[in-house]
N, C-alpha and C positions, 0 to 999 in steps of 0.2 A: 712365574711359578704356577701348578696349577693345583687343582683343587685334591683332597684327600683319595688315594684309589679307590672304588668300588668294584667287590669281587662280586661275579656271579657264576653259579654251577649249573651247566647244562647237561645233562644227559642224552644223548642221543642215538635217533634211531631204536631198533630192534636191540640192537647189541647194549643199548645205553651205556655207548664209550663216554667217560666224562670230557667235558669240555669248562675251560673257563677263560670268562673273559672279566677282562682287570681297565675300568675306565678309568682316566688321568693315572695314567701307569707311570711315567716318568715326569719328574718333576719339572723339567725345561725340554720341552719337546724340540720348541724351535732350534735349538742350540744343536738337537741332533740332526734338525733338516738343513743348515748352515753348513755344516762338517759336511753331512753328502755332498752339498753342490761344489763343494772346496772340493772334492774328489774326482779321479779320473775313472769311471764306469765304464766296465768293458764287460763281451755274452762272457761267460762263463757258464762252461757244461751246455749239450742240445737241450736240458728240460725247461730251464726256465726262460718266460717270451721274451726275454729284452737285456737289462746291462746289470754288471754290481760292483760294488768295492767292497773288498775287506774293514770292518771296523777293527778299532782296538780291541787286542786281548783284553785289558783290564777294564773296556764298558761292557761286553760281553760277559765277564765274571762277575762283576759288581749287577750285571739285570740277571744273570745264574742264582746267585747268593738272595737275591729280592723275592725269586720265586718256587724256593726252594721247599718253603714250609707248605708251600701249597702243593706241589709234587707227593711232598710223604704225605699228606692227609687226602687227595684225593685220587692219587696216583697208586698208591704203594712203593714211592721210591726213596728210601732212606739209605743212603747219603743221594743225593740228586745227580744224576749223571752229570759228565763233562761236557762242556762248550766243543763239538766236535769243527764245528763252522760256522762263521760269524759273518752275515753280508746287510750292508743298504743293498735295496733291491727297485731296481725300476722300470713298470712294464713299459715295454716300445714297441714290438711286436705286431704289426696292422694284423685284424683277423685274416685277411686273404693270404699274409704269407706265412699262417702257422706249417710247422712241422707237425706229418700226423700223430706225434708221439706227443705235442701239446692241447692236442685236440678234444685227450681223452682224463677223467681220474687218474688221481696216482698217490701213491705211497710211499715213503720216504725210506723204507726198510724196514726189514721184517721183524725185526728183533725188538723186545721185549721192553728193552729201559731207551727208546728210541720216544725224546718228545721235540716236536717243533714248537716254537712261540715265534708268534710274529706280528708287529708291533705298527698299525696302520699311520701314518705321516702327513700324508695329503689333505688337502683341504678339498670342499666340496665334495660331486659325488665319485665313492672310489668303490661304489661294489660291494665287495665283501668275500668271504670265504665258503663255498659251498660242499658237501660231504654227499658222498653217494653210496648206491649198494649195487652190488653186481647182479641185476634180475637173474643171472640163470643160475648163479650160484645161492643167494642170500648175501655172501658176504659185503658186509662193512668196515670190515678188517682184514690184511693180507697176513700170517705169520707163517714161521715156517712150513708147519703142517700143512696148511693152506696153499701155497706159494703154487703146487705143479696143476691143481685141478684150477685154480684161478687163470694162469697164463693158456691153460688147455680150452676153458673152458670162451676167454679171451679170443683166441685164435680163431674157434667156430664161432663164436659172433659176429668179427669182421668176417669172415669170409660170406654165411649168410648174407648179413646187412652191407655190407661195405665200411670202409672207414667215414664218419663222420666228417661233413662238410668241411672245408676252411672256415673257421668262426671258433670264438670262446661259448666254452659250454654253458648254455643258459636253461636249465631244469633238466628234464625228465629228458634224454634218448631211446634208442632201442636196445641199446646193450647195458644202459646206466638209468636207475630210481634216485632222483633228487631227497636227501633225507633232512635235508635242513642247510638253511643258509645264515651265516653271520654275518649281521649288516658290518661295514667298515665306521668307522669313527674316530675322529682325531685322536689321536693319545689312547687310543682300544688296543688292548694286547690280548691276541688271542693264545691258549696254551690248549693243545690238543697230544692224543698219540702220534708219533709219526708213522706207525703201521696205518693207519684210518684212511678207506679213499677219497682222497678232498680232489679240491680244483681250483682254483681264482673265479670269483663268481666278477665277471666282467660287462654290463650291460652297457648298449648303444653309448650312453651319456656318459660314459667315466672317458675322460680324456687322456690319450695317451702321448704323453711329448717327452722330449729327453733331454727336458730342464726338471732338474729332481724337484725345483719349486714349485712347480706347476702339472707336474704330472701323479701318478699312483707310485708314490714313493711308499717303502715300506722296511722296515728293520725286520730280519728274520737271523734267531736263532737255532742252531741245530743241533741237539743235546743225544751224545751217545758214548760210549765206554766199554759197554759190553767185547 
């Protein structure tokens, strides 16, 4: 069992989108990293670099229901949206064979009551979560309004620059401003927007293998209804 949660409020960036992170978030962590390895992980969808399995509906509701009071008080979202997709996640992905669509920030959807948490596993070092802004636009957030001059504006920067290297995004590029990174830590749940452009903050030394024991294992929630 582990020790009592500690919540912390991050504000970030320009936009100071909240961010919070929740240390000894679940009571038996290991009991969740035992259940991954019990699981059969397969890619699912081109975005994310490596394997996942579905958890349970009712672990997913019961970490919904946990983090619910924190949503309406720093979110604005009363009742807390619904558990849209529920995965263990585990990166495998060598940097040389990214797809260039993992190479870059991204956002989870545009819409409003769109929040990700996602619940670090691994031991040792695993990185962390990094959040950007798009130099030619400002933005650190995609929403509707938003959406046609960001993919426009997207467009002429690869063309300009080119697409970024085979590798995990490590700070600042030519088309992306690093606005802040979340170190990883066992039992750390990070709760963000899902509109907000994050990344896997992935350096040299996070090991990546595809034994969930020993690799960047990670519980990610996907909360939306709208």
């Amino acid at each position: 069992m582990t020790d009592t949660p500690k919540t912390t409020l991050h504000l970030q960036g320009r936009e100071q989108h909240p961010l919070i992170a929740i240390d000894d978030f679940w009571p038996d962590p290991d009991a969740l990293r035992e259940d991954a390895a019990s699981l059969r992980m397969t890619a699912i969808g081109p975005h994310y670099p490596g394997v996942r399995a579905e958890i349970p509906p009712r672990l997913a509701e019961t970490m919904r229901r946990r983090i619910a009071p924190l949503l309406a008080e720093h979110f604005g979202l009363d009742p807390a949206p619904a558990v849209s997709e529920a995965y263990y996640s585990l990166v495998t992905t060598a940097p040389t064979d990214l797809a260039p669509i993992q190479r870059l920030p991204h956002f989870d959807g545009v819409e409003p009551r769109r929040i990700a948490v996602l619940l670090f596993l691994g031991h040792g070092e695993q990185g962390g979560t990094a959040f950007y802004r798009q130099r030619s636009t400002g933005f650190e957030s995609v929403d509707a309004s938003r959406l046609d001059r960001f993919r426009t504006e997207l467009e002429a920067g690869v063309q300009t620059f080119g697409m970024p290297e085979a590798s995990y995004i490590a700070g600042d590029t030519a088309l992306y401003e690093c606005v802040g990174v979340q170190p990883a830590r066992f039992n750390r749940a990070l709760v963000y927007a899902g509109n907000t452009l994050h990344c896997a903050y992935l350096p040299p030394e996070v090991v990546l293998s595809s034994d969930p024991l020993a690799g960047r294992l990670t519980l990610n929630l996907f909360l939306f209804d709208d």
